[in-house]
N, C-alpha and C positions, 0 to 999 in steps of 0.2 A: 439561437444565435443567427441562423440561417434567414429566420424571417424576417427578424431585424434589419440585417444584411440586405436583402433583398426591398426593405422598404426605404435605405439609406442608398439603396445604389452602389453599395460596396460588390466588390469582386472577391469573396473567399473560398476558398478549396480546402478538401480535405482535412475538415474539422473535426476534431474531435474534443471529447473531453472523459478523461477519468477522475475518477472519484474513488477515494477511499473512504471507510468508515472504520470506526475505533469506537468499540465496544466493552464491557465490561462486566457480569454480574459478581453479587455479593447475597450473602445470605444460604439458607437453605430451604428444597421446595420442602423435604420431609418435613421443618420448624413449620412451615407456609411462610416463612421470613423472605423468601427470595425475592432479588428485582435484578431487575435488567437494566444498564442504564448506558446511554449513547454517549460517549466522551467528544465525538466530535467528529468533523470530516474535511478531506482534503481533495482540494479542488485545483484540478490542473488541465486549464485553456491550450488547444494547440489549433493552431489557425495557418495554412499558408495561404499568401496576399500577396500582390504587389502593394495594394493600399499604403499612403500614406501611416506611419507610427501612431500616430494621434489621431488616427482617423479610426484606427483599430479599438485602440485603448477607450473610445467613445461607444464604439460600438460593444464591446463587450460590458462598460458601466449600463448601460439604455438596458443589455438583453439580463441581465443578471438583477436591474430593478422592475422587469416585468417577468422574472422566472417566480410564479406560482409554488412550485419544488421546495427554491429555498425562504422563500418569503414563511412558507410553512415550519420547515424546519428550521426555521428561525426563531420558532415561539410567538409568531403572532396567528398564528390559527386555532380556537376552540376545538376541541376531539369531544362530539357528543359520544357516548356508545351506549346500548340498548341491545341488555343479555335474554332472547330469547334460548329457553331448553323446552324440548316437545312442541315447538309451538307457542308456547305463553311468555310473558314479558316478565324475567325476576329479576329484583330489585335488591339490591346489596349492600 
């Protein structure tokens, strides 16, 4: 947000942002059935400005369509993964 901020020319302080995440598993690992699965997450913006309202609410759309984070967890990122044990590459 900052850098955005900083390349718009906005004046903001003491920014923060929390997030929560909401979790879940089912199954069991004894069956090997288990999974772990992400229900979702909450996202709470806290900005102080003088900035104009819409001058904010711009800057926060701009910084949240070049955040990497949730562009990912958003499901448009591939997850290669490659199980080395001892050293060797196993295949599953």
């Amino acid at each position: 947000m900052s850098q955005v901020a900083a390349k718009k020319r906005l004046r903001i302080s003491n920014e923060r942002v929390r997030v929560t995440a909401h979790f879940h598993e089912q199954g069991s690992v004894l069956k090997g059935d288990a999974e772990g699965f992400c229900d979702g997450f909450e996202v709470e913006i806290l900005i102080d400005t003088e900035e104009q309202p819409d001058e904010i609410l711009t800057l926060i759309r701009l910084a949240r369509q070049m955040c990497f984070t949730e562009k990912a967890l958003a499901g448009s990122t591939t997850v290669k993964v490659v199980q080395k044990v001892n050293g060797l590459v196993i295949e599953m």
